[in-house]
NULO-523529 format. One record per residue (C-alpha): residue number from 1; residue in three letters; x, y, z. Coordinates in Angstrom, 1 decimal. Layout:
# residues N
<atom k="NUM" r="ala" px="X" py="Y" pz="Z"/>
...
END
This chain:
# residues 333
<atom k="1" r="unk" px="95.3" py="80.6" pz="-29.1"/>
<atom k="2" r="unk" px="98.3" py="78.0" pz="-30.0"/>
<atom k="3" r="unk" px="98.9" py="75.9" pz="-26.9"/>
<atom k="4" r="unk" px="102.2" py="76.2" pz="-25.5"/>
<atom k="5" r="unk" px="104.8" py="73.3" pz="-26.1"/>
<atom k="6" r="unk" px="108.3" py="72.2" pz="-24.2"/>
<atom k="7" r="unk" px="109.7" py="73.4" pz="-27.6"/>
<atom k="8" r="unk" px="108.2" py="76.4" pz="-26.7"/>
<atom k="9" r="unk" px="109.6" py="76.4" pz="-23.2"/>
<atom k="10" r="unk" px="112.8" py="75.3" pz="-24.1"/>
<atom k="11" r="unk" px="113.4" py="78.4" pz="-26.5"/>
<atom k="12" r="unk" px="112.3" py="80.8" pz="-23.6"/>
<atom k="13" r="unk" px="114.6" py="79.4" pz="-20.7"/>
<atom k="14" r="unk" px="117.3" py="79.0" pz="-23.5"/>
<atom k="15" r="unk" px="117.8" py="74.7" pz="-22.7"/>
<atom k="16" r="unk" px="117.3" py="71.6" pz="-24.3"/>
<atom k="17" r="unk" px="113.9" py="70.1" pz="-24.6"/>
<atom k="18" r="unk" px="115.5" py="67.0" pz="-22.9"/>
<atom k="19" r="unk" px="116.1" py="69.5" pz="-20.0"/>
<atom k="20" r="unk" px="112.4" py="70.6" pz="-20.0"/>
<atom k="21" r="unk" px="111.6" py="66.9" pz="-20.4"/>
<atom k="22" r="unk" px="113.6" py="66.0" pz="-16.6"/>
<atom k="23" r="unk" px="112.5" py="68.7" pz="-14.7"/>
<atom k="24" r="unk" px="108.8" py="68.5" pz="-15.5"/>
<atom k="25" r="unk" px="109.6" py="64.0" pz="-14.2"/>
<atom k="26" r="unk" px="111.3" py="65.8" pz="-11.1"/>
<atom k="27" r="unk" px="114.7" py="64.6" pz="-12.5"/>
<atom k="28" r="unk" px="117.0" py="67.4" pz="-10.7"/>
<atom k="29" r="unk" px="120.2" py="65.4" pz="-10.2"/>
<atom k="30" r="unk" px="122.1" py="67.0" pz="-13.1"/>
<atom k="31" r="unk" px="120.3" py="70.2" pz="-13.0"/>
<atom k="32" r="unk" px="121.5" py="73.3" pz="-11.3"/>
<atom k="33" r="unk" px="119.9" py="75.4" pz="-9.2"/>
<atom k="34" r="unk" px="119.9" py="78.5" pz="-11.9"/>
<atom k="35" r="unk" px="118.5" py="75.9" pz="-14.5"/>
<atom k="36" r="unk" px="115.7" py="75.3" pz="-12.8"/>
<atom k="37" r="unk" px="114.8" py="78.5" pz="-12.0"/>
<atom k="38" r="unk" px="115.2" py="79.8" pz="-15.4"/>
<atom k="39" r="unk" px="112.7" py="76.7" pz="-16.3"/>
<atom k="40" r="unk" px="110.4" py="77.7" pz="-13.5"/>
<atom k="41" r="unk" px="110.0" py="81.4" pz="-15.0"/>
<atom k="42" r="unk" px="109.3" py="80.1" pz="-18.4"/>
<atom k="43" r="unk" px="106.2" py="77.9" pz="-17.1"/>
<atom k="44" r="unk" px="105.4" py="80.9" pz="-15.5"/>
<atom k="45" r="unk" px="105.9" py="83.4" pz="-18.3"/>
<atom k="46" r="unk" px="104.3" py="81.1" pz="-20.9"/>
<atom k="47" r="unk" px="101.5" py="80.2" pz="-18.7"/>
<atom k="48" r="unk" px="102.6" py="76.4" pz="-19.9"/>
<atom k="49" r="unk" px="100.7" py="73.3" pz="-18.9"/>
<atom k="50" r="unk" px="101.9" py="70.3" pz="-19.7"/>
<atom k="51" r="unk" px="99.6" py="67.8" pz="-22.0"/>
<atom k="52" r="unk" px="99.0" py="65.0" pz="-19.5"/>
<atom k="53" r="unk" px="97.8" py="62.7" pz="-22.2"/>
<atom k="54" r="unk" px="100.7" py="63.0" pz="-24.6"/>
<atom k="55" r="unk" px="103.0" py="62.2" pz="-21.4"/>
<atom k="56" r="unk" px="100.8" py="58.5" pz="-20.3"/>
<atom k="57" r="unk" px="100.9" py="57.5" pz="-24.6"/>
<atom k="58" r="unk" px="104.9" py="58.2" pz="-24.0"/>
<atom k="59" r="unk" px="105.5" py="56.9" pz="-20.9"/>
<atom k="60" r="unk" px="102.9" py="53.8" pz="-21.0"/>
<atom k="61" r="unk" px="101.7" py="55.3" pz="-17.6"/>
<atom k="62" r="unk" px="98.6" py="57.4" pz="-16.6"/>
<atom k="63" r="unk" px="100.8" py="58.4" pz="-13.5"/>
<atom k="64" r="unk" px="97.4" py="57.9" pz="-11.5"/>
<atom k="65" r="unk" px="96.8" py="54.9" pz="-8.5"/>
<atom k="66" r="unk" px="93.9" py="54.1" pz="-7.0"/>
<atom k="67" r="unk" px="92.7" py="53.9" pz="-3.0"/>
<atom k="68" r="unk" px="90.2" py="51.6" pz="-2.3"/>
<atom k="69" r="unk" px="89.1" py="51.7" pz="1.1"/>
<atom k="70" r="unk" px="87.0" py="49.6" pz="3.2"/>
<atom k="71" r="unk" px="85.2" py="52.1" pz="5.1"/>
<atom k="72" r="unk" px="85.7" py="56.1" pz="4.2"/>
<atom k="73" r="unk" px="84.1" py="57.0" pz="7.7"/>
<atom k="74" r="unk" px="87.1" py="55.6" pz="9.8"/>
<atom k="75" r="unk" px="89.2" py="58.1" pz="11.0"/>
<atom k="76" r="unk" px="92.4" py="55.6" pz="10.2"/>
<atom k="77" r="unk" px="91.1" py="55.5" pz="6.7"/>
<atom k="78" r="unk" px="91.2" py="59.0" pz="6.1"/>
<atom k="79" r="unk" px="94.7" py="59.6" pz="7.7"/>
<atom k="80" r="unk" px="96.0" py="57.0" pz="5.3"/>
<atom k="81" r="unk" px="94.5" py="58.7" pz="2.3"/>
<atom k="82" r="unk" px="95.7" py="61.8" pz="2.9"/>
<atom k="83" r="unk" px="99.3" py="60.5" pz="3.1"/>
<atom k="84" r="unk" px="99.4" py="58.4" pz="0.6"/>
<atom k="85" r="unk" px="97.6" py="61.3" pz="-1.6"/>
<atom k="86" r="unk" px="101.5" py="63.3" pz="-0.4"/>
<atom k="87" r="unk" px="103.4" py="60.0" pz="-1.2"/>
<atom k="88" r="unk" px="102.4" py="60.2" pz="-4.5"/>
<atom k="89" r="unk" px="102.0" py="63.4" pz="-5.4"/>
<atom k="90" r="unk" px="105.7" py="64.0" pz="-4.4"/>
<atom k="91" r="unk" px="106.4" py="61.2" pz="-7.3"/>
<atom k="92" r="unk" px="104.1" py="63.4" pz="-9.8"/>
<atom k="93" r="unk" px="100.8" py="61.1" pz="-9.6"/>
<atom k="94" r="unk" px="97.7" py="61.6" pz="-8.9"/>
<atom k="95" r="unk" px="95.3" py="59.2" pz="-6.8"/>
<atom k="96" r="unk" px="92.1" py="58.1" pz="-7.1"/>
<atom k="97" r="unk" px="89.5" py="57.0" pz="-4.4"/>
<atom k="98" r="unk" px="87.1" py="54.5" pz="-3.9"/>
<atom k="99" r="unk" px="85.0" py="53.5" pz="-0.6"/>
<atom k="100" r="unk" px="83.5" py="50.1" pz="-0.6"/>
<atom k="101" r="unk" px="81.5" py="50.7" pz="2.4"/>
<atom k="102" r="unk" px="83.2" py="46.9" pz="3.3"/>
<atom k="103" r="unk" px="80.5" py="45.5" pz="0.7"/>
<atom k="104" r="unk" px="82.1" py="43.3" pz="-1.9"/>
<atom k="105" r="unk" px="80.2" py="44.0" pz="-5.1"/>
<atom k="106" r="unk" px="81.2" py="47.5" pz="-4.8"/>
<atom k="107" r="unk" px="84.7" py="46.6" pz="-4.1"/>
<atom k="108" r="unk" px="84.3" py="44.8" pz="-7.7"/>
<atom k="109" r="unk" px="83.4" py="47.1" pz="-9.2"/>
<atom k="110" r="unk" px="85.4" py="49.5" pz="-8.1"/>
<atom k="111" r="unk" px="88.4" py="47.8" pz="-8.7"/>
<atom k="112" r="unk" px="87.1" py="47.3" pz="-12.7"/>
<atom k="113" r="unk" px="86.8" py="50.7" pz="-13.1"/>
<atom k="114" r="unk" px="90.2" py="51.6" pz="-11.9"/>
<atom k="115" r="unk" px="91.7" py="48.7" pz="-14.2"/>
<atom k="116" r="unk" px="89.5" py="50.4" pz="-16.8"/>
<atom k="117" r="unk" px="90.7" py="53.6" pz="-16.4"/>
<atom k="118" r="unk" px="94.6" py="51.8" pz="-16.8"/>
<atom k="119" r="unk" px="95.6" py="53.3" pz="-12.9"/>
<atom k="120" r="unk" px="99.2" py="52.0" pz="-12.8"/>
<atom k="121" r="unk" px="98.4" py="50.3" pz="-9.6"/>
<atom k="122" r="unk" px="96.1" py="49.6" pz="-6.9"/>
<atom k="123" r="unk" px="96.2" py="49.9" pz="-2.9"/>
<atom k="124" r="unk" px="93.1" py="48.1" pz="-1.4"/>
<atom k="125" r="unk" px="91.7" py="47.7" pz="2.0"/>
<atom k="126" r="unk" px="90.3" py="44.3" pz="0.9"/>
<atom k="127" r="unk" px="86.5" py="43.4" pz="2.0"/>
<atom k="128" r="unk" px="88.0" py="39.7" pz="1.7"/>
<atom k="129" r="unk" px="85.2" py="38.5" pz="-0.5"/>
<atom k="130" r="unk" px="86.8" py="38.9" pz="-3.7"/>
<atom k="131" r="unk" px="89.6" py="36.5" pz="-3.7"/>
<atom k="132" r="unk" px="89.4" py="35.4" pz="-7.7"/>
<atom k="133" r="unk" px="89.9" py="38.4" pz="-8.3"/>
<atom k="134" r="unk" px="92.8" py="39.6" pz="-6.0"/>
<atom k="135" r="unk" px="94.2" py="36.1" pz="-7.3"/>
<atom k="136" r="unk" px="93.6" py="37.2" pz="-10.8"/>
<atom k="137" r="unk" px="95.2" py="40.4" pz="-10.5"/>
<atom k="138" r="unk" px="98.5" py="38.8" pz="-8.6"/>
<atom k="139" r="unk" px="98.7" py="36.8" pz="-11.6"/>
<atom k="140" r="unk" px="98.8" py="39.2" pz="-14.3"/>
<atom k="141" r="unk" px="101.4" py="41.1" pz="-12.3"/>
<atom k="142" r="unk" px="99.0" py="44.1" pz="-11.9"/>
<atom k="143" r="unk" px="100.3" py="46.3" pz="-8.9"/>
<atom k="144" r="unk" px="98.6" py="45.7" pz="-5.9"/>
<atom k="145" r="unk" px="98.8" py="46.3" pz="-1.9"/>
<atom k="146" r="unk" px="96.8" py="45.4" pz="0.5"/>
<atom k="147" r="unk" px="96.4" py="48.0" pz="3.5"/>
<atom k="148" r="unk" px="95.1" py="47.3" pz="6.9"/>
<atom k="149" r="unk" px="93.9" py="43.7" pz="6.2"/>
<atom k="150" r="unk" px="95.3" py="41.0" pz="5.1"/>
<atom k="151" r="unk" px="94.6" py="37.1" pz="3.3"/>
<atom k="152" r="unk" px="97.7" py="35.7" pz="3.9"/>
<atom k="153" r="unk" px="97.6" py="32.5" pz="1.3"/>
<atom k="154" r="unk" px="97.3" py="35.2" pz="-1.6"/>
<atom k="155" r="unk" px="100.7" py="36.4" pz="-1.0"/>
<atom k="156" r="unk" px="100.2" py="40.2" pz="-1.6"/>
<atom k="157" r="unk" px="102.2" py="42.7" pz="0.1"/>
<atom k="158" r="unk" px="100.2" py="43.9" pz="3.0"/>
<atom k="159" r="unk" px="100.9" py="46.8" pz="4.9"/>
<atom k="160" r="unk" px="98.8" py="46.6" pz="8.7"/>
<atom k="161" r="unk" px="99.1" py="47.0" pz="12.9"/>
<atom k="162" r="unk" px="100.5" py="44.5" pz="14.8"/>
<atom k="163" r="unk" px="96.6" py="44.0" pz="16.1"/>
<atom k="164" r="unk" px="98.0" py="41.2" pz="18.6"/>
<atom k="165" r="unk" px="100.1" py="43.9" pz="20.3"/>
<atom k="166" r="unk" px="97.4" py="46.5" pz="20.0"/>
<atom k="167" r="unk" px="95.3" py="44.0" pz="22.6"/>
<atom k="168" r="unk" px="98.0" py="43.1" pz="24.5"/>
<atom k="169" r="unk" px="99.1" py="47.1" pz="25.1"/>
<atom k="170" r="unk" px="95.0" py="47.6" pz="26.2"/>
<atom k="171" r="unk" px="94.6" py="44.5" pz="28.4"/>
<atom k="172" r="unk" px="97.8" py="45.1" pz="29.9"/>
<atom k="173" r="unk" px="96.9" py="48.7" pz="30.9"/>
<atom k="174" r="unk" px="93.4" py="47.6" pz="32.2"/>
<atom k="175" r="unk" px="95.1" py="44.6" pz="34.4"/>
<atom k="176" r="unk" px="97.7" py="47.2" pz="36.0"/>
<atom k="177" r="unk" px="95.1" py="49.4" pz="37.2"/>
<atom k="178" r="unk" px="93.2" py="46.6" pz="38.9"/>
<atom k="179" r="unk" px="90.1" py="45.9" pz="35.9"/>
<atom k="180" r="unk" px="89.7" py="42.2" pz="35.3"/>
<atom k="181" r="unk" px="86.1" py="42.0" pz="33.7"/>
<atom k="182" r="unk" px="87.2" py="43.2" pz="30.6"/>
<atom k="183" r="unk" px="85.2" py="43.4" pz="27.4"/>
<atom k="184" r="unk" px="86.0" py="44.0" pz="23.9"/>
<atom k="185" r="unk" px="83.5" py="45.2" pz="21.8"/>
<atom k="186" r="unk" px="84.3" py="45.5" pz="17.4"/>
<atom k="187" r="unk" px="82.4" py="45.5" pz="14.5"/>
<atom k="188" r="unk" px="81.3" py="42.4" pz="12.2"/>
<atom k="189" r="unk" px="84.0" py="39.3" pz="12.0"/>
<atom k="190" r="unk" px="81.8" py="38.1" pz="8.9"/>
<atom k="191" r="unk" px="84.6" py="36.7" pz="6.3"/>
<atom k="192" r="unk" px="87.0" py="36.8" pz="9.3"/>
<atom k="193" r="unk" px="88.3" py="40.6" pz="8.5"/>
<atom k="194" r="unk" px="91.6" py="40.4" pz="10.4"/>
<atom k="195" r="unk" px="92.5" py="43.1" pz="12.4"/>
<atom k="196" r="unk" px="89.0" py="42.4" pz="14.1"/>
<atom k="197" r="unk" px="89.9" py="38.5" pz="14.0"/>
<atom k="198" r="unk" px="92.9" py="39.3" pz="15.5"/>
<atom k="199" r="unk" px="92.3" py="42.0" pz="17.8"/>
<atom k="200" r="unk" px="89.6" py="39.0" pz="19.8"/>
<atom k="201" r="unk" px="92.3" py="36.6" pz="19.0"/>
<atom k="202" r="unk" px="95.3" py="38.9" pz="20.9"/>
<atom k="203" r="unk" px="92.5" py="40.1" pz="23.7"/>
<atom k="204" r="unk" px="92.4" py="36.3" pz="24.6"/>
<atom k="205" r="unk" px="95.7" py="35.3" pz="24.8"/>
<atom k="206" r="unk" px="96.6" py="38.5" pz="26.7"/>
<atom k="207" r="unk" px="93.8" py="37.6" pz="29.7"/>
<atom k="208" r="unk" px="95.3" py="34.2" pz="30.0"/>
<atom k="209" r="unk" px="98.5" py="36.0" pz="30.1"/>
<atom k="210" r="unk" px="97.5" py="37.3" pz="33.1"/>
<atom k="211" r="unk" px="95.7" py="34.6" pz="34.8"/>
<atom k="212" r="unk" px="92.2" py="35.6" pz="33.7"/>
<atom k="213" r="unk" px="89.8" py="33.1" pz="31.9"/>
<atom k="214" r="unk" px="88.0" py="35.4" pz="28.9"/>
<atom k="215" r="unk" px="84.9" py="35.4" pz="29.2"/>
<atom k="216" r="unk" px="82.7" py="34.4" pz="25.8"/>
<atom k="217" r="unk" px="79.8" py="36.6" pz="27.0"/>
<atom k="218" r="unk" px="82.1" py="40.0" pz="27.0"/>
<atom k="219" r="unk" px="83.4" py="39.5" pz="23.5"/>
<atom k="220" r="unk" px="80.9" py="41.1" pz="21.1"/>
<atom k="221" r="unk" px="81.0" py="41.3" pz="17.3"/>
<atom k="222" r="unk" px="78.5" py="43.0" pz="15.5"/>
<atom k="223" r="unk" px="77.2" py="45.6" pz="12.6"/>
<atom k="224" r="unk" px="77.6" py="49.5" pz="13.3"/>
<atom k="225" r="unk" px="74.0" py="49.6" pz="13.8"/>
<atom k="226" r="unk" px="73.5" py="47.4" pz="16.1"/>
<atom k="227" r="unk" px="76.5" py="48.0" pz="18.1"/>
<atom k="228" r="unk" px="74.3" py="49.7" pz="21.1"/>
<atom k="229" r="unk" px="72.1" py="46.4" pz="21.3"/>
<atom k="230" r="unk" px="75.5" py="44.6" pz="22.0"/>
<atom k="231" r="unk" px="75.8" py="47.1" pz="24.9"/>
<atom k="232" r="unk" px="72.7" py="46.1" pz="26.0"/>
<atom k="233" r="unk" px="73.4" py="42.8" pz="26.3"/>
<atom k="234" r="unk" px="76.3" py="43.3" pz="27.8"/>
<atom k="235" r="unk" px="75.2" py="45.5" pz="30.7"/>
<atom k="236" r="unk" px="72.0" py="43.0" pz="31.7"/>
<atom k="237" r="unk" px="74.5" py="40.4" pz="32.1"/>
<atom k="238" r="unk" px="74.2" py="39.0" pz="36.1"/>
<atom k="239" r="unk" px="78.0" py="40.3" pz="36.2"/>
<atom k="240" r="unk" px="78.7" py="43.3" pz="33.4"/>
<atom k="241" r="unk" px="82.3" py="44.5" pz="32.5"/>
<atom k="242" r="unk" px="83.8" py="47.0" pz="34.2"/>
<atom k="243" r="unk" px="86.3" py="47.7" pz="31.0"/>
<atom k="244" r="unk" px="85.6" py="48.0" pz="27.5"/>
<atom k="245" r="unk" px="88.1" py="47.9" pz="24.9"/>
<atom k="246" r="unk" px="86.4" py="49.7" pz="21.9"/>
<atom k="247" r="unk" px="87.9" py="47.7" pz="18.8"/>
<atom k="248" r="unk" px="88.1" py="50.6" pz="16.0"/>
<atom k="249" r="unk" px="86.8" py="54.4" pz="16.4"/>
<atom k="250" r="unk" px="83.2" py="53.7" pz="15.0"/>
<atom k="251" r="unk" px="82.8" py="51.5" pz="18.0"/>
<atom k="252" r="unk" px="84.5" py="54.0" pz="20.4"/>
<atom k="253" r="unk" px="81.8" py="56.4" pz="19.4"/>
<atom k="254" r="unk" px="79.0" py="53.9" pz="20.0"/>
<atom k="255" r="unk" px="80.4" py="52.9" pz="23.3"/>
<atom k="256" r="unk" px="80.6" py="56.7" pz="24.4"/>
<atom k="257" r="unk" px="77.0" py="57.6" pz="23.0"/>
<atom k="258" r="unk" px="76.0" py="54.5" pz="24.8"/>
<atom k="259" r="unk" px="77.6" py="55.6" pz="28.7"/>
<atom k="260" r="unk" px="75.8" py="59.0" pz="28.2"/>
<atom k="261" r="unk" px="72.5" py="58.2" pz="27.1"/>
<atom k="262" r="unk" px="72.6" py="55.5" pz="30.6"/>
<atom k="263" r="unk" px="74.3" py="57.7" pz="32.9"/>
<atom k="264" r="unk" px="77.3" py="55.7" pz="33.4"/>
<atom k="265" r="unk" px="80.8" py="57.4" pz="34.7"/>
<atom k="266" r="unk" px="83.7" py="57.1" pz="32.9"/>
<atom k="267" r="unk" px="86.1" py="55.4" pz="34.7"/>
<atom k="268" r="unk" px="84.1" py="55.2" pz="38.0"/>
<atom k="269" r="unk" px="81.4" py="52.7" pz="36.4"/>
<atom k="270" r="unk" px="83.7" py="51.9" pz="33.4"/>
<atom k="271" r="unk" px="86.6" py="52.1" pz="32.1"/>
<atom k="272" r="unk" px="87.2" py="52.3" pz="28.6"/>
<atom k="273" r="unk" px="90.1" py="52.0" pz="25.8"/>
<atom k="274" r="unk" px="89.7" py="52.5" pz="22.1"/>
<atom k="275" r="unk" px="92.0" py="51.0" pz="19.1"/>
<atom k="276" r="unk" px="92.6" py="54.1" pz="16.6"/>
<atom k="277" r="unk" px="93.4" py="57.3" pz="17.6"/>
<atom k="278" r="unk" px="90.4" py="60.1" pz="17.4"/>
<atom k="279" r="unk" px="90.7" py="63.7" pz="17.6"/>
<atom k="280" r="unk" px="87.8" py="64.3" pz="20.6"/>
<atom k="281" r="unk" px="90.3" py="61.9" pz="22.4"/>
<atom k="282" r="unk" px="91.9" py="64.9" pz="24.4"/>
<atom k="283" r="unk" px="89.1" py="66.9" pz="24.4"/>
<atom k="284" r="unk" px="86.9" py="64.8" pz="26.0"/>
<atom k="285" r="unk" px="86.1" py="64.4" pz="29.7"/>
<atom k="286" r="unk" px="87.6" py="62.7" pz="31.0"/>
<atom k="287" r="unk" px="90.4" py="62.2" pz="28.3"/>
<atom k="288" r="unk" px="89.9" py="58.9" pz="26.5"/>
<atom k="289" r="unk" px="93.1" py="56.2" pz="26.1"/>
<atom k="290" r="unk" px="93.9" py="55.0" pz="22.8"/>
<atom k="291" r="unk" px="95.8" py="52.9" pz="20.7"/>
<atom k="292" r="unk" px="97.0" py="54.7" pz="17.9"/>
<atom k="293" r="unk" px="98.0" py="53.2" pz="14.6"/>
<atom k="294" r="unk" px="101.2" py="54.9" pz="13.4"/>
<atom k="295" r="unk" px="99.1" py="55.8" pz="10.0"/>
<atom k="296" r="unk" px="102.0" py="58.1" pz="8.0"/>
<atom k="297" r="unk" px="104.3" py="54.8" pz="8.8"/>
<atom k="298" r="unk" px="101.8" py="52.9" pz="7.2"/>
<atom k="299" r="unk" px="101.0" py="54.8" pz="4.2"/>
<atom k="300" r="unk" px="104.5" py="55.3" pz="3.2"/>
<atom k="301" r="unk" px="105.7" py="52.0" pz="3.3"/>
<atom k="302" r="unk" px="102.8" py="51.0" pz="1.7"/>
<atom k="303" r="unk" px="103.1" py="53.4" pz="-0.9"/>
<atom k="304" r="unk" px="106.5" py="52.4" pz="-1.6"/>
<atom k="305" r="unk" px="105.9" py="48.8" pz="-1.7"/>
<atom k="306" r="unk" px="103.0" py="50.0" pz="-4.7"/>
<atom k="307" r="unk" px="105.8" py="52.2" pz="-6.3"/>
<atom k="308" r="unk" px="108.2" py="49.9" pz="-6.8"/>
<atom k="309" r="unk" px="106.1" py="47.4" pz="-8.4"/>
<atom k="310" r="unk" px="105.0" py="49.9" pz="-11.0"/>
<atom k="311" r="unk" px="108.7" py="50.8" pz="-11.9"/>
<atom k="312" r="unk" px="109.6" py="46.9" pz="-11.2"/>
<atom k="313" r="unk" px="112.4" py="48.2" pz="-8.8"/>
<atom k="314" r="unk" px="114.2" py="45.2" pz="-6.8"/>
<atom k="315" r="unk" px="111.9" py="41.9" pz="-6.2"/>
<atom k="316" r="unk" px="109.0" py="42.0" pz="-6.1"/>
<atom k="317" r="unk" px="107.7" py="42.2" pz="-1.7"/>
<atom k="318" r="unk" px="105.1" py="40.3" pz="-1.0"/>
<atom k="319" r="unk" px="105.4" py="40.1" pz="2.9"/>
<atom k="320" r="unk" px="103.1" py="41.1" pz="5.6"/>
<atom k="321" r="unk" px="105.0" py="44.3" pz="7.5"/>
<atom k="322" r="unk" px="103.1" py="44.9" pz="10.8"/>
<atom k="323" r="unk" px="103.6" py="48.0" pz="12.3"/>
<atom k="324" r="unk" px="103.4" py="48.7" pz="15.9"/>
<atom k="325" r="unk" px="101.4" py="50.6" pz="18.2"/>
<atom k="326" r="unk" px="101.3" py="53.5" pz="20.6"/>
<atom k="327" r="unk" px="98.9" py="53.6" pz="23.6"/>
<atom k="328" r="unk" px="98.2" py="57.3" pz="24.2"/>
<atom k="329" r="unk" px="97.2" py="57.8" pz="27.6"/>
<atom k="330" r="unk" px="94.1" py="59.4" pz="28.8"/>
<atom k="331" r="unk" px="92.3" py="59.2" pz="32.4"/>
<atom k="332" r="unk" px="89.9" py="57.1" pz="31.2"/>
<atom k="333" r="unk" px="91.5" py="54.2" pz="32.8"/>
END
């Protein structure tokens, strides 16, 4: 069977090829309403599909970015994907996604492969152990974003929460209902990550804002698996916390599976905040607090900042935008 052309197309909805041309780019401005209906049938009639291949060689794009994420299981993670994934398919790309499981050498490679495969650019939640290349890439003027985390000396656009403000928003509710052994609990700080760096960092400096000396022995930093040991330590301390402020919503879970399995009451024996908003949050019992990152915020702007690299729109933004966030209240404070 002959495959079906824009020639083809044109004929059938009785335009120009050039027509064809800007309404498959989602060029409407000078098109009528009736025009692209008509255009519309045609596809339809003539079953056409449009030769993706022929349209990168013309174009010297693949119309295709990549996603490399830190950590697929993080419910932030996945809200970002999926609107960055509408971002771009509203601008006729296609995305593809990575998960580095924060491990470096994946990241790597990952990163490679999507040069390889001539992505027009690339949004990364950076492990931070790669900086050669990141620098590499920044000097070829390859399109890149960072998302989440950032390495500030690199001077990459970098989409991420105001993390200081995040803390400040917990402490702040934990002080005004009387808590003041207060704990924070987050996953590894190996090659300083940032938004656990600074999440400590703003826990700190929000105590002192209050009159309240931190306490070395309630900040703990550790690896997903060994998250409930942390707890451990924490609660055979001579004096344990009476609040926890769960750093991301892999910890929140740990924390939660952890006051089950020892019988503890939630907020009578502890209260608890997590950073990230998680679906069970409402559902549970009694409701959990959150902090929630404003995630469609996030993805767009990042998005955008990626977009306009790859069409070389304006100067080129390489600031760090920090968004800020929402504490959703529960009972669980």
């Amino acid at each position: 069977m002959t495959k079906v052309t824009i020639a083809d197309v044109a004929q059938h909805a009785k335009v120009s090829k050039s027509t064809i041309s800007q309404f498959l780019n989602k060029r409407y401005e000078h098109m009528s309403e009736k025009t692209r209906k008509k255009i519309e049938e045609a596809i339809k009639d003539l079953n056409y599909e449009p030769n993706i291949l022929a349209r990168s060689l013309k174009q010297k794009s693949t119309f295709t970015v990549g996603v490399v994420v830190a950590n697929i299981l993080h419910t932030f993670s996945t809200q970002i994907i999926r609107a960055i994934e509408n971002y771009f398919y509203n601008q006729g790309f296609h995305i593809i996604v990575c998960n580095a499981d924060d491990e470096p050498d994946k990241e790597k490679n990952y990163i490679q492969m999507l040069k390889a495969k001539q992505v027009d650019g690339i949004i990364i939640f950076p492990t931070g152990g790669n900086p050669d290349l990141y620098k590499r890439m920044k000097k070829e003027n390859f399109p890149i974003v960072f998302m989440d985390r950032t390495i500030p000396e690199l001077e990459i656009a970098t989409v991420m929460l105001d993390n200081y403000l995040a803390a400040k928003l917990a402490i702040d509710h934990f002080v005004e209902k009387g808590y003041k052994d207060i704990a924070i609990v987050t996953t590894s700080i190996i090659r300083n990550i940032s938004p656990r760096v600074e999440r400590i960092e703003g826990y700190k400096s929000s105590l002192l804002s209050h009159g309240i000396s931190p306490n070395e022995n309630y900040i703990k930093t550790a690896d997903i698996e060994k998250i409930s040991e942390a707890l451990s330590e924490l609660f055979n301390l001579p004096r344990p916390p009476k609040a926890i402020l769960a750093g991301n919503d892999i910890v929140l879970n740990e924390v939660l599976q952890y006051i089950k399995k020892e019988n503890l009451r939630i907020p009578q024996d502890l209260a608890v905040i997590g950073i990230d908003e998680v679906s069970f949050a409402k559902l549970y019992t009694p409701t959990i607090t959150t902090i929630k990152q404003p995630t469609v915020q996030m993805a767009d702007l990042a998005a955008e900042l990626l977009f306009n690299q790859i069409n070389k729109m304006d100067k080129i933004d390489t600031s760090i935008h920090r968004l800020k966030p929402i504490l959703l209240l529960g009972t669980s404070c």
